[in-house]
N, C-alpha and C positions, 0 to 999 in steps of 0.2 A: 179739470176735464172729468166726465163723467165716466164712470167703469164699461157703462152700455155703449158709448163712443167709443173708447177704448177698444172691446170687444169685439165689435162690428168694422171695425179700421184691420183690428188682426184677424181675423175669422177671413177675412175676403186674401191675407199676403200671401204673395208668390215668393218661393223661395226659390234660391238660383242650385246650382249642383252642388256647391260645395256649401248648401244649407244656411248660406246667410238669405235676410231679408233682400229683396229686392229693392235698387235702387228710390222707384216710383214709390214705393211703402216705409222704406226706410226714413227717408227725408221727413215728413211729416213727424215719424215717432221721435226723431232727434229732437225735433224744435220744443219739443212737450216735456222734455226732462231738466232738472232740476240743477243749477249751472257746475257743484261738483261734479253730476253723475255726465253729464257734458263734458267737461274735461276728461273725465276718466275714459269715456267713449273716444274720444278723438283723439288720445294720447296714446292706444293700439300703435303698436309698429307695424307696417304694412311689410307685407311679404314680399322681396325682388320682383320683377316681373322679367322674364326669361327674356334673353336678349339674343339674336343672333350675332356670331361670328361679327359679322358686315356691322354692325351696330356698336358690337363691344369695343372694335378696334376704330370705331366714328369717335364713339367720345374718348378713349381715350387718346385720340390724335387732337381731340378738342381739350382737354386737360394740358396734354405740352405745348401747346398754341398759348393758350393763357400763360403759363408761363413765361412763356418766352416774350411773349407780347407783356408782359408786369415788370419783366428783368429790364426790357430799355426803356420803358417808361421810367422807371428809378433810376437808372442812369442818366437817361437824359434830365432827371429833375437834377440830381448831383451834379451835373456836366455846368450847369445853368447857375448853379452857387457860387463858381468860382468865377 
């Protein structure tokens, strides 16, 4: 790709508040990079995203659900052995 593409792609980006690339300008700059510098971009750990009350206690009622829904699935396969 040429530097004047390059230039003319970033000269026009919107940055959002907390100064990353805008999604609509972002996307294109990824696909242009080189596949280490690729991985290295998208292997970032993403920040929590704030959850309320009502939310935190959704999933983790969905957490003990799987649970408990995996414990009689194994039982009943063992139940089924003998």
């Amino acid at each position: 790709m040429s530097t004047e593409a390059t230039s003319t792609r970033t000269a026009h980006a919107r940055t959002e508040p907390d100064g990353r690339l805008s999604d609509d300008v972002e996307q294109p700059l990824i696909m242009d990079l080189e596949r280490d510098q690729f991985v290295a971009e998208t292997s970032r750990p993403v920040a929590r995203a704030p959850l309320s009350a009502r939310a935190s206690a959704g999933l983790w009622a969905l957490r003990v659900f799987v649970v408990l829904v995996s414990l009689m699935v194994i039982y009943t396969f063992i139940a089924q052995l003998r």
